[in-house]
C-alpha positions as CSV (number, residue, x, y, z in Angstrom):
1,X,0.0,0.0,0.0
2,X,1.4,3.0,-1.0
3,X,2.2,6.0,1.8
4,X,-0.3,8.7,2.2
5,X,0.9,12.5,3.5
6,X,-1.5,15.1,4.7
7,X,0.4,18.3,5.2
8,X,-1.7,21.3,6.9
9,X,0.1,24.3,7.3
10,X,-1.2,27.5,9.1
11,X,0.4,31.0,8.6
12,X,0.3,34.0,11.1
13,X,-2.8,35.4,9.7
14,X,-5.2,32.2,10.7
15,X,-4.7,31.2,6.6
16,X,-4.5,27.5,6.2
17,X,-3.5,25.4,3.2
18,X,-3.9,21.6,2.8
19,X,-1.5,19.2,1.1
20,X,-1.9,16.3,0.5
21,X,0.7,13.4,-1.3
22,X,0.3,9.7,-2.1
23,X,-3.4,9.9,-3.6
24,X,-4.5,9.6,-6.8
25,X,-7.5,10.5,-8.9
26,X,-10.4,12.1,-7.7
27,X,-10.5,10.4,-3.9
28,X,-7.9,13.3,-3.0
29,X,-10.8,15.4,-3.0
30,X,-13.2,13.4,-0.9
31,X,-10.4,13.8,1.6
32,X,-10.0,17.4,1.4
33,X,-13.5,18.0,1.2
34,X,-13.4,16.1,5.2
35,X,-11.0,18.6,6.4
36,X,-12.2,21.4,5.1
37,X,-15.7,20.8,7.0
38,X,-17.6,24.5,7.2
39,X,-14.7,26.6,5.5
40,X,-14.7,27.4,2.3
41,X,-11.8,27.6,-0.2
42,X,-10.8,30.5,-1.9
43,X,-7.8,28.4,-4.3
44,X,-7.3,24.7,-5.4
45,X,-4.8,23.4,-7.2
46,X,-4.8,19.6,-8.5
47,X,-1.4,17.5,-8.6
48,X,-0.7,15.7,-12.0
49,X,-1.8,12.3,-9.5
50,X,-5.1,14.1,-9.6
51,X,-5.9,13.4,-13.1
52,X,-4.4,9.8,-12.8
53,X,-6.9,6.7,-13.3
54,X,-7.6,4.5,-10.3
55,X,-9.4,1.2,-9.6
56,X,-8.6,0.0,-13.4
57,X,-11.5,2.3,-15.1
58,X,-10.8,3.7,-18.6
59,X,-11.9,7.0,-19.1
60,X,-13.3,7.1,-23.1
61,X,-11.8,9.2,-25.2
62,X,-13.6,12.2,-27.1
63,X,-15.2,10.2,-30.1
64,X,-15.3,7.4,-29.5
């Protein structure tokens, strides 16, 4: 099983930024959606392991 990192950092100003490594595809969000609970977010920014398939699904390609 590979590692998973959750990284929260919290600057001087109450600002608070979530990283997280060793996820793929969309189940990195599910995750940050539980920490983020009531905030809201003002930026995301997906990691290339975002856009990576999991669970062996294909996605189809446009026209076919």
């Amino acid at each position: 099983m590979k590692e998973k990192i959750v990284v929260i950092e919290i600057d001087e100003q109450g600002n608070s930024s979530l990283d997280l490594a060793g996820f793929e595809g969309k189940g990195c969000a599910v995750v940050a959606k539980d920490f983020q609970g009531g905030d809201s977010v003002t930026n995301t920014r997906h990691k290339r392991e975002f856009y990576l398939q999991t669970g062996g699904k294909k996605l189809q390609q446009e026209g076919q």
